[in-house]
N, C-alpha and C positions, 0 to 999 in steps of 0.2 A: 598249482604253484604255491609253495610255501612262505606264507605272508611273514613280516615282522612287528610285532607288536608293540606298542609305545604305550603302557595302559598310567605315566605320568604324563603323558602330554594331552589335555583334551580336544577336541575338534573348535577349530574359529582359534587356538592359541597363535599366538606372534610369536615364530621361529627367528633362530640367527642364519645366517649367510652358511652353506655346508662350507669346509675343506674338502677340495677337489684332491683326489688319491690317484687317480689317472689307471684304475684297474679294472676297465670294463666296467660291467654293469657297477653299480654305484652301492646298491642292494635292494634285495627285493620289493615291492609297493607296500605299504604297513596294511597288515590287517584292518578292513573296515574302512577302505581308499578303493577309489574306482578309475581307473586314468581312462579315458575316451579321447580318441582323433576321429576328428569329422574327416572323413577324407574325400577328394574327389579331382581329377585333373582336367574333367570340364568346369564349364565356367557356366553360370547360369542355372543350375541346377540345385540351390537352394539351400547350400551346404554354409553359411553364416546365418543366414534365418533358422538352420535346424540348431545349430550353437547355440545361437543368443537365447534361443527359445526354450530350449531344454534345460541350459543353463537356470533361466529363469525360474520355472514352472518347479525345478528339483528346491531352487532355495526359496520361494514363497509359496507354491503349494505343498510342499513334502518338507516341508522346513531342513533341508538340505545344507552344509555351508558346502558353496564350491567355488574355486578358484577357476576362471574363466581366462585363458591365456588365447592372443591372438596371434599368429605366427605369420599373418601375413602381412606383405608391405601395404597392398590397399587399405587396410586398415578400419575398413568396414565395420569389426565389432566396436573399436571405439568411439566412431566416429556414430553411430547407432546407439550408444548409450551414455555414452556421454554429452553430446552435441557437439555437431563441428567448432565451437568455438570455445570450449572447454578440453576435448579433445588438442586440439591445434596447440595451445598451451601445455598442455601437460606434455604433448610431446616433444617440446623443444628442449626439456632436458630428460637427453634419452637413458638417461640413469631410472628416470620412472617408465620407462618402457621397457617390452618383449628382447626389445635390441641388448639389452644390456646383459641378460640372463646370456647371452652367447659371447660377450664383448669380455665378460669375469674369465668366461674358460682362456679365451684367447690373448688375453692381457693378466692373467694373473690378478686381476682386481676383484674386490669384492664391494660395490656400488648397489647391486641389485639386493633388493631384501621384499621379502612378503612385508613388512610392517611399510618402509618408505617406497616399496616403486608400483603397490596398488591400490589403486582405488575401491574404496566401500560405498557403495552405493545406496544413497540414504532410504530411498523405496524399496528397498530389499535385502537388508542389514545380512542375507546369509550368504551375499554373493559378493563378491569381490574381483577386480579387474584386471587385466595386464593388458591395455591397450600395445598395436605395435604403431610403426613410426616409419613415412614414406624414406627414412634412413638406411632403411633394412635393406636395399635395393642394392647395393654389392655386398648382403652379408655372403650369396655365396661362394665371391671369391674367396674374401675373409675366412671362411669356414675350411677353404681347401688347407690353409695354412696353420692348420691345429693335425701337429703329425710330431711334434717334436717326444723327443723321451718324456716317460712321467705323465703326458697330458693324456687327454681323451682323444680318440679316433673322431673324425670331423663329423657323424653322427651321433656320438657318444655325451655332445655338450650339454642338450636338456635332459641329458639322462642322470649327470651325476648333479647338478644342478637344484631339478627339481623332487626327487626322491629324497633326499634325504630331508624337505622340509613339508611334505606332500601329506603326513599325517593327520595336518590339522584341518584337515577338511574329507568331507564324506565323498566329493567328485573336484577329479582335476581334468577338463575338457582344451582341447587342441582346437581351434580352428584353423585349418591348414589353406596353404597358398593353392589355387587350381594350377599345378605341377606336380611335378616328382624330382625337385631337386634338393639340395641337403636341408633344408627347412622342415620341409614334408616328413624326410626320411630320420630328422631328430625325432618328430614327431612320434613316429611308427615304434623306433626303437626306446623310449619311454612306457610308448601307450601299452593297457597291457588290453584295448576293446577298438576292432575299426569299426564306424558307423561308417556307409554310404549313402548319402543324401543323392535322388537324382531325381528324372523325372521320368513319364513313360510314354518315350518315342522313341522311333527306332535309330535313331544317333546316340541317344543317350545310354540306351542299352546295349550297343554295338560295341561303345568306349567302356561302358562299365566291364564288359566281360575282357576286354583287354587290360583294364586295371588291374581288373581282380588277378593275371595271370602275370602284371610287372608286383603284385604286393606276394603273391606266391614267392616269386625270386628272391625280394626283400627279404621275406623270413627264412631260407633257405641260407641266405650270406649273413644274415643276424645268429644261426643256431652255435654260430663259432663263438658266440661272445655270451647269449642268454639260452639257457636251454627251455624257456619260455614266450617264445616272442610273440605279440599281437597277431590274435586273429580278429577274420570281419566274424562280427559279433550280427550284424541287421543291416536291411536295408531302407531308407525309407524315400518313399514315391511321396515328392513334393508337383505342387500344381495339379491336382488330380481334379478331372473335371470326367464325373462318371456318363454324361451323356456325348462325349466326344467319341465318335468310332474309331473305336479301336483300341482305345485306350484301356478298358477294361483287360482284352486280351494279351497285351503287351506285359501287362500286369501278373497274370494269370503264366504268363509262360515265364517270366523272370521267377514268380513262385517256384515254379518246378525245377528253375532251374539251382536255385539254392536247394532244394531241394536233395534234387538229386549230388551236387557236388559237395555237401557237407559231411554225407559218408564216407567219401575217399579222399577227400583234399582239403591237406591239413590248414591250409588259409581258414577255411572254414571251422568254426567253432562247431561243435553236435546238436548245438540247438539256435545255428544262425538261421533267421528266416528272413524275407519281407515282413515288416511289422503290415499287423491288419490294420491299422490304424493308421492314413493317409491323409495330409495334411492337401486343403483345398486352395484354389486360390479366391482367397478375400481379400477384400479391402481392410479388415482389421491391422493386418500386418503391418500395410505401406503407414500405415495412421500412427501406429505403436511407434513407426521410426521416427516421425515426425517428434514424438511426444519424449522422444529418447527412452525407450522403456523398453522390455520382453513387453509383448501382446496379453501375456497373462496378466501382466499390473497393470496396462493402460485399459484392456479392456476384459478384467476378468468372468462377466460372465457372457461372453460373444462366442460366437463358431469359432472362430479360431483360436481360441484359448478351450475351449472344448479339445479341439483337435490336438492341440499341443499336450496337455493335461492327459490325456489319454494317452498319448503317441511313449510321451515321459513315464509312465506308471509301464510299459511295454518294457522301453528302453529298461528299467530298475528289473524289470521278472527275470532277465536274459542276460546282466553284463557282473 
């Protein structure tokens, strides 16, 4: 896909608000930009832990700057690194939150800015936030009603939104809602990399292979508007506990399975796999949320920043 280059703008610069042109894609991701959605429409299966964490590990072990956006009403990532009582504040004026990036397209307003509506996170100066807001909870009707002349199509609002201010950072990461409705699907149509976080039982594997076959369709109704759209990029098996029967082989057969479907099905990137590198279930994790951190800063030389640090140097080889 043909990047666009910004070689006056450097990464970590404070952009202005874009002008929305209402022309489909908005333009391509600048050279030297990564956009990631965690994606997943079950619930439970690890996909704001694999965000928050990745996130992390890219801007203080890999000296990274990335812009960490949360897309969903639970609100989990903010609430995770900021503390719920910092959090809860910031998001009472929802000009500093996720809500507002969709609220500009649909109102003509320009409220949201990378300089005032995120947070820089003083333990990890290369990351920065966009908490969302239990507000968001009828953005999907709000969204049906982005159809008028000149605007963006109701999945088109993080797209022209966020690219055009996306350069100043090395990754711009989704954490998406556990659904598929127009939230998700900004999400996809932005991203130009899906991760799937899950775990390995046979419900979870059962729902992912039905995902994988509604984000097929997605790309297929996006090719009218980007002749590049999001493919899944990796998988990653969270909760991995290798003495559990059977878990191993659940494992083992989802391998084959990306395997085999990234030859012929264009969802699939040529070099989508399971990342080898599965994240266990520790207690460092629940502790890091405690401490409001990525795992990597609250406890960076523990197993599970091992895990993450690994999983993340994966995630960089392939996206």
């Amino acid at each position: 896909m043909p990047k666009t280059p910004h070689p006056s703008k450097p990464k970590g610069a404070i952009v202005n608000p874009p002008e929305i042109s209402g022309h489909g894609k908005s333009e391509p991701t600048p050279d030297g930009t990564k956009i990631i959605a965690f994606v997943n429409f079950k619930g439970g299966v690890g996909k704001t832990t694999c965000a928050v964490n990745v996130a992390g590990c890219l801007a203080k072990q890999f000296n990274k700057k990335v812009l960490l956006i949360d897309l969903d009403v639970q609100s989990s990532v903010g609430q995770w690194l900021m503390g719920p009582a910092l959090w809860y504040n910031w998001s009472k004026h929802r000009s500093k939150t996720s809500h507002q990036i969709f609220l500009d397209v649909i109102m003509g307003a320009k409220a949201w800015s990378i300089q005032n509506s995120t947070l820089k996170l003083d333990y990890c100066p290369g990351l920065r936030l966009s908490p969302a807001t239990f507000q968001m909870l009828d953005l999907d009707n709000q969204l049906h009603g982005v159809n008028k002349p000149l605007q963006p199509k109701p999945f088109q609002c993080l797209d022209v939104m966020i690219k055009p201010v996306c350069y100043a950072f090395d990754y711009v990461i989704f954490d998406c809602p556990p659904n598929t409705y127009l939230t998700t699907q900004n999400a996809l149509f932005c991203a130009d990399h899906i991760i799937i976080p899950t775990v390995a039982d046979f419900l979870s594997t059962a729902g992912l292979k039905h995902l994988v076959g509604w984000l097929a369709d997605q790309r297929d109704a996006y090719l009218l508007y980007d002749p590049h759209p999001a493919q899944v990029t990796g998988i990653v098996i969270n909760l991995f506990n290798g003495t559990k029967k059977g878990m191993k082989d659940t494992v083992d057969e989802l391998s084959a399975y990306v395997a085999e479907k990234r030859h012929s099905e264009p969802i699939f990137s040529k070099n989508a796999q399971v990342f080898p590198q599965m994240i266990h279930n520790l207690a460092d994790v629940a502790k890091a949320q405690e401490q409001a951190m990525p795992v990597s800063v609250a406890f960076p030389t523990g197993n599970s920043s091992k895990d993450f640090i690994q999983l993340t140097h994966q995630i960089m080889g392939v996206v």
